[in-house]
C-alpha positions, 0 to 999 in steps of 0.5 A: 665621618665627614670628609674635609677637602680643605680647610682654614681662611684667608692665607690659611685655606689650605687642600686637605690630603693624606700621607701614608706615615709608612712611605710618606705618599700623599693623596688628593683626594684624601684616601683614608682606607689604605696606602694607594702605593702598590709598593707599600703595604701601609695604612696608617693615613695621617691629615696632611695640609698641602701646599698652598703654591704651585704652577699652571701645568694646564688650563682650559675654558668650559664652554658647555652646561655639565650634566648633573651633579653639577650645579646650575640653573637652567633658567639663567644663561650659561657663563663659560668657566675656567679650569686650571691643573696646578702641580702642588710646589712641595707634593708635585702632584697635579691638583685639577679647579676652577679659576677663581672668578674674573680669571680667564684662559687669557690671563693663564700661562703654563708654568705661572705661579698660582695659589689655592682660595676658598670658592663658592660651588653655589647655593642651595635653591631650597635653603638659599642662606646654606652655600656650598664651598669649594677651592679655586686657583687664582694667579699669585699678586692677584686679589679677588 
């Protein structure tokens, strides 16, 4: 079984988690084994599409070369990176991403409005037409 963090495009790009139709909890990342609530004994795990929207809770910038599996060439000099931890409007979970590119720590305020988009992880250096997706989090009014 493939494992789907997110799907859709454009205004449907959505994270993909899980709720628990016994207690109604959701996850992210999805669990599909077992109700991650200790009190309840649930499994029955249903897909469930969170929120798009949610609020800046934290943010700051990456200023260093992650270790493996993180992607990067060592050939090319590093770019600082920015990362956001959106609390999801509907679930009030906090849900850790990138900034989409362009946007920096300057531009972040805790308690903005932020929405979920599709991103690019990279692509694969042996197979350059294959590129890996992720999500990213990018201010609400603002366009790539």
């Amino acid at each position: 079984m493939v494992t789907r963090w997110f799907d859709g495009e454009g205004e449907d790009f959505r994270l993909l988690g899980t709720r628990c139709a016994r207690c109604a909890a959701v996850f992210f990342p999805r669990e599909d084994g077992f109700c991650r609530n200790p009190g309840c004994a649930g499994g029955d795990l249903v897909e469930t599409a969170l929120s798009r929207r949610g609020r800046v809770w934290s943010y700051t910038d990456g200023r260093y070369r992650p270790p493996a599996p993180y992607l990067s060439d060592p050939e090319l000099p590093w770019e600082p990176y920015t990362l956001i931890a959106v609390e999801l409007a509907a679930e009030r979970m906090v849900v850790l991403g990138q900034a989409a590119p362009g946007v920096t720590v300057a531009d972040l305020e805790v308690g903005m409005e932020m929405e979920v988009v599709p991103g690019v992880l990279g692509t694969d250096p042996e197979n350059p037409s294959t590129t890996w997706t992720t999500w990213n989090w990018r201010p609400v009014g603002v366009t790539a």
